[in-house]
N, CA and C atoms as an extended XYZ file, in Angstrom:
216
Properties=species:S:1:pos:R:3:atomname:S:1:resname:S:1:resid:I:1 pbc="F F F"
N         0.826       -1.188        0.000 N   UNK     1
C         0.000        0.000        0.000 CA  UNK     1
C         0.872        1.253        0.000 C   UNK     1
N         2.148        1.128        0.814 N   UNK     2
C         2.937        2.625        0.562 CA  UNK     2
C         3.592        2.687       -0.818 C   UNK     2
N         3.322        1.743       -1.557 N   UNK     3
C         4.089        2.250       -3.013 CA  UNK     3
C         2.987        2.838       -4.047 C   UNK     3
N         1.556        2.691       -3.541 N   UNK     4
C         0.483        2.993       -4.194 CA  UNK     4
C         0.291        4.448       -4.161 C   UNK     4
N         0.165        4.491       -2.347 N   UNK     5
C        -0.488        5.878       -2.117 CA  UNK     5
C         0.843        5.971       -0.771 C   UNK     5
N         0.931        7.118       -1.035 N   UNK     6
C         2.397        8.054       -0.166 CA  UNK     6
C         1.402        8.321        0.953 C   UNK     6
N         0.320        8.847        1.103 N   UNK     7
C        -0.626        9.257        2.439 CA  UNK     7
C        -1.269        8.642        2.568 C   UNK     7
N        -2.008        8.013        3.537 N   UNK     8
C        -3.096        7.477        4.425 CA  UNK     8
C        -4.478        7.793        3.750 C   UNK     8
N        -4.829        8.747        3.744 N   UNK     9
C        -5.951       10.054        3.717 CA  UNK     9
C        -6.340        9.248        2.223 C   UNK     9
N        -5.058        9.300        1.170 N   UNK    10
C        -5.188        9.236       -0.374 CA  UNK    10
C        -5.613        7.619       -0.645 C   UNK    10
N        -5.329        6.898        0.568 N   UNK    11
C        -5.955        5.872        0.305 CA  UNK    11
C        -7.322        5.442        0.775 C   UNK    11
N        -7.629        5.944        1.871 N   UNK    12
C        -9.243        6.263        2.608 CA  UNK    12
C       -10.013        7.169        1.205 C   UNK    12
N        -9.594        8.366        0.835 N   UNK    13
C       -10.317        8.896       -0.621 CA  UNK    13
C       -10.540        7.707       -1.618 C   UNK    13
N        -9.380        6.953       -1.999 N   UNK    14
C        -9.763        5.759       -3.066 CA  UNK    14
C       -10.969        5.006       -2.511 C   UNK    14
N       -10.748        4.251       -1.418 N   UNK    15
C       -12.047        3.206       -1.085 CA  UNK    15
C       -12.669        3.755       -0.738 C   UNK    15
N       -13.071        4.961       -0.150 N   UNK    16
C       -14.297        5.594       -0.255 CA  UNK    16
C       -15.272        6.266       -1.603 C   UNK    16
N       -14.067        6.632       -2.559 N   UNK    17
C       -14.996        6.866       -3.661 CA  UNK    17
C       -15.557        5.144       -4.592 C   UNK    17
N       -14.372        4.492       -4.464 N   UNK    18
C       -15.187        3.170       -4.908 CA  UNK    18
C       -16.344        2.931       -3.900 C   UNK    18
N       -16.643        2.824       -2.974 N   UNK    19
C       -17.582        2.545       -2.599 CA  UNK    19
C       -18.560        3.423       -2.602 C   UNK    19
N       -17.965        4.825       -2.579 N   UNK    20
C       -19.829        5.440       -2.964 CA  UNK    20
C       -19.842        5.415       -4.523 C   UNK    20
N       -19.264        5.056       -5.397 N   UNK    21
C       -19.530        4.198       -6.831 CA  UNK    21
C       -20.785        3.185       -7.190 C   UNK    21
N       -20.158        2.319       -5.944 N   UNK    22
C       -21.084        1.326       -5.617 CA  UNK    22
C       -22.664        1.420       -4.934 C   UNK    22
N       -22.500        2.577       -4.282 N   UNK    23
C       -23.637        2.688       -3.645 CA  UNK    23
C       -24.479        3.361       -4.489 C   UNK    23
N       -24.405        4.211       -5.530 N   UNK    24
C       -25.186        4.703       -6.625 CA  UNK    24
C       -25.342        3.828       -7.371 C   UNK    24
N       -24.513        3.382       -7.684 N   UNK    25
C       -24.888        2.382       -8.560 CA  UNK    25
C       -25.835        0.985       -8.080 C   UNK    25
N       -26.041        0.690       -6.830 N   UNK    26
C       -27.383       -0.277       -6.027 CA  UNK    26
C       -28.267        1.016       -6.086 C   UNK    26
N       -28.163        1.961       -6.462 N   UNK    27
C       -29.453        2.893       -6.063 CA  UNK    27
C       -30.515        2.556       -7.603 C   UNK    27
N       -29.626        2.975       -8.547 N   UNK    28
C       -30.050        2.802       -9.718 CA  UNK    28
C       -30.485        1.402       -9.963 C   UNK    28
N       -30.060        0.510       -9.496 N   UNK    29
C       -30.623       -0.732       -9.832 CA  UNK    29
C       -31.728       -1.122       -9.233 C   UNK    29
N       -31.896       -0.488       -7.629 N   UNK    30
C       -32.898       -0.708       -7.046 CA  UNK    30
C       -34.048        0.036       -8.194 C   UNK    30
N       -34.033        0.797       -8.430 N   UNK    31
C       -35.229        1.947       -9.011 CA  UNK    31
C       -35.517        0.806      -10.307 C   UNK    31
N       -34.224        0.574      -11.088 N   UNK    32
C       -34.815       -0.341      -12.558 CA  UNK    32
C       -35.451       -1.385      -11.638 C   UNK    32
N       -35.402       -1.882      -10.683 N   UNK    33
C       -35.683       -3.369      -10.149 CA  UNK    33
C       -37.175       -2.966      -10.007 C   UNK    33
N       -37.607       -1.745       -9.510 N   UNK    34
C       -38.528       -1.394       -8.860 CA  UNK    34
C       -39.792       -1.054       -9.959 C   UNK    34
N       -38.955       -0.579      -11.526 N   UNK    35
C       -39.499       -0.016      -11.898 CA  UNK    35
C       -40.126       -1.442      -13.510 C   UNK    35
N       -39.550       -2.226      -13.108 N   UNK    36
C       -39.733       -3.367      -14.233 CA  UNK    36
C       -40.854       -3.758      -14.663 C   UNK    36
N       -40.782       -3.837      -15.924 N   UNK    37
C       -42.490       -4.194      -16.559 CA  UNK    37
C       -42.797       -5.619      -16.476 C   UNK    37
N       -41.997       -6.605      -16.339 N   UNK    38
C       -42.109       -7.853      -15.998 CA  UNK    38
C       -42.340       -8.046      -14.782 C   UNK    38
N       -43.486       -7.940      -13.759 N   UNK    39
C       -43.190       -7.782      -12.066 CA  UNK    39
C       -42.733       -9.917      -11.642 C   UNK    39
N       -43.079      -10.745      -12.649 N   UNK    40
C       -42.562      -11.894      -12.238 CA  UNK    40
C       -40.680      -11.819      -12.430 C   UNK    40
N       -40.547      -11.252      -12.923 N   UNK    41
C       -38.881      -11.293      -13.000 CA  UNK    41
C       -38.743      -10.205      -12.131 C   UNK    41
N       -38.388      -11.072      -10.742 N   UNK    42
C       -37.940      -10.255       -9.484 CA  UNK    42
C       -36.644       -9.964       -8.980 C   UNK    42
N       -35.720      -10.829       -9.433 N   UNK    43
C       -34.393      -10.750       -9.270 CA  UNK    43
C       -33.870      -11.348       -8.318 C   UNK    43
N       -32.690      -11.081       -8.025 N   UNK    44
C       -32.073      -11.688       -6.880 CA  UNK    44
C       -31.185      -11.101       -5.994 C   UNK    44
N       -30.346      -10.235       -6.191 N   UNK    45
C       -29.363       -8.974       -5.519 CA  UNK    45
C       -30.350       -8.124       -4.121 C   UNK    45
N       -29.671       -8.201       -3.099 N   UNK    46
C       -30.590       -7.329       -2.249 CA  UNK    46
C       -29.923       -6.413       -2.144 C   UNK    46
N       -30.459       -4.829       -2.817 N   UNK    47
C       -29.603       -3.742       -3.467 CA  UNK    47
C       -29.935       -2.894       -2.681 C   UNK    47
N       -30.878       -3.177       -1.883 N   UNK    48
C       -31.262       -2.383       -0.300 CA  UNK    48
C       -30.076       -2.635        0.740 C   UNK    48
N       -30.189       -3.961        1.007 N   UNK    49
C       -28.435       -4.192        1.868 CA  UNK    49
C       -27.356       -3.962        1.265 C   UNK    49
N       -27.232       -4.059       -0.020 N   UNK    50
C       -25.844       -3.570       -0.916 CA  UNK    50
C       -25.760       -2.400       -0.484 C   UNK    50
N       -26.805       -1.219       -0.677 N   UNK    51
C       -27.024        0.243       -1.212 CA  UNK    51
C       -26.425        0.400        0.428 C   UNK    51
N       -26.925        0.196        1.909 N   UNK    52
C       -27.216        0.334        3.403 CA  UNK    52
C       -25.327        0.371        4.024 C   UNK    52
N       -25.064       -0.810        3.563 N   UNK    53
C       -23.312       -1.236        3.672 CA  UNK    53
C       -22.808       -0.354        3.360 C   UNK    53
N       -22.601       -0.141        1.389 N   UNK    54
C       -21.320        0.386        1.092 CA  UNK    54
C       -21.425        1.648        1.295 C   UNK    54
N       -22.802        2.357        1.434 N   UNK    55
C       -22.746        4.284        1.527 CA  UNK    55
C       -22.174        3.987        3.267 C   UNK    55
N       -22.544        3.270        4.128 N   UNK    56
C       -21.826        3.291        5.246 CA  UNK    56
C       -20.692        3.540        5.140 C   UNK    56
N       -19.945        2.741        4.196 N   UNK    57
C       -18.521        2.402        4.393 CA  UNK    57
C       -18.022        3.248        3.198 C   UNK    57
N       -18.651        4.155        2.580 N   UNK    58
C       -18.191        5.242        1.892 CA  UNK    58
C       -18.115        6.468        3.190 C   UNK    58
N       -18.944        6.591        4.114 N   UNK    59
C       -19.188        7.937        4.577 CA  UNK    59
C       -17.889        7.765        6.141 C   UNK    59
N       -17.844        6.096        6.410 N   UNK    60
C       -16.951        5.784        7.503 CA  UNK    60
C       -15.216        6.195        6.556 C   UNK    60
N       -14.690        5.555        5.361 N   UNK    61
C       -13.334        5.794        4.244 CA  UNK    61
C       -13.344        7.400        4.389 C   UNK    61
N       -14.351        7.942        3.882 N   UNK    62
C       -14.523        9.524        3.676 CA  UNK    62
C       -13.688       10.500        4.947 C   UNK    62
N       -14.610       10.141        6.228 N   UNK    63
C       -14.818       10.829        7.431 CA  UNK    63
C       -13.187       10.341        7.764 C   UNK    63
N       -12.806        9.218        7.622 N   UNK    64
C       -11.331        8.934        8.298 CA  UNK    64
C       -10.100        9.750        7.424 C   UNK    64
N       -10.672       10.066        5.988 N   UNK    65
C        -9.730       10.952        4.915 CA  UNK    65
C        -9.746       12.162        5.138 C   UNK    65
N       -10.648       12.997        5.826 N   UNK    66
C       -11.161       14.138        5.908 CA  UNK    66
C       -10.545       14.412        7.599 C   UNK    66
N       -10.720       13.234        8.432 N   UNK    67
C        -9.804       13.840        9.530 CA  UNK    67
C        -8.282       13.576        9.626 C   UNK    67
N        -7.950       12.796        8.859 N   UNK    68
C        -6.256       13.052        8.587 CA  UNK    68
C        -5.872       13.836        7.581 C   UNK    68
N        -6.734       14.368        6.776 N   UNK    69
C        -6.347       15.382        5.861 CA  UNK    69
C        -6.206       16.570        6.545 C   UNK    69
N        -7.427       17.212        7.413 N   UNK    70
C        -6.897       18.229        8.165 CA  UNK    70
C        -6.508       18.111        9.211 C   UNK    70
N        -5.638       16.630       10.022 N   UNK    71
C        -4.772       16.952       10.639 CA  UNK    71
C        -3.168       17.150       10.578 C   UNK    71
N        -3.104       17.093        9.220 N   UNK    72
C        -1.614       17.229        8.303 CA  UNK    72
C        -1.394       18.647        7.813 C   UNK    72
């Protein structure tokens, strides 16, 4: 990891923006899921617990980048 990213912070920014990537992207799927003209093709992904997790763990990556950023 130190040959990737030289700071801490720059690596909390990476997995936090992948994961709020992810979390828009379960948002949007929830809505097509929601919004399907076939209501027997229900799917299988629970994009409610996907969507619940990763914005967690976008806003937990974020908040830990944001307090070592301004404590440097």
């Amino acid at each position: 990891m130190e040959d990737w990213f030289p700071y801490l912070w720059q690596f909390h920014i990476a997995a936090g923006a992948i994961a709020l990537v992810v979390a828009i992207t379960s948002v949007w799927a929830e809505r097509r899921r929601f919004r399907r003209a076939n209501l027997d093709a229900v799917g299988f992904m629970p994009w409610t617990v996907i969507y619940l997790t990763t914005f967690l763990t976008a806003c937990v990556f974020l908040g830990l980048a944001a307090r070592e950023w301004f404590a440097a």
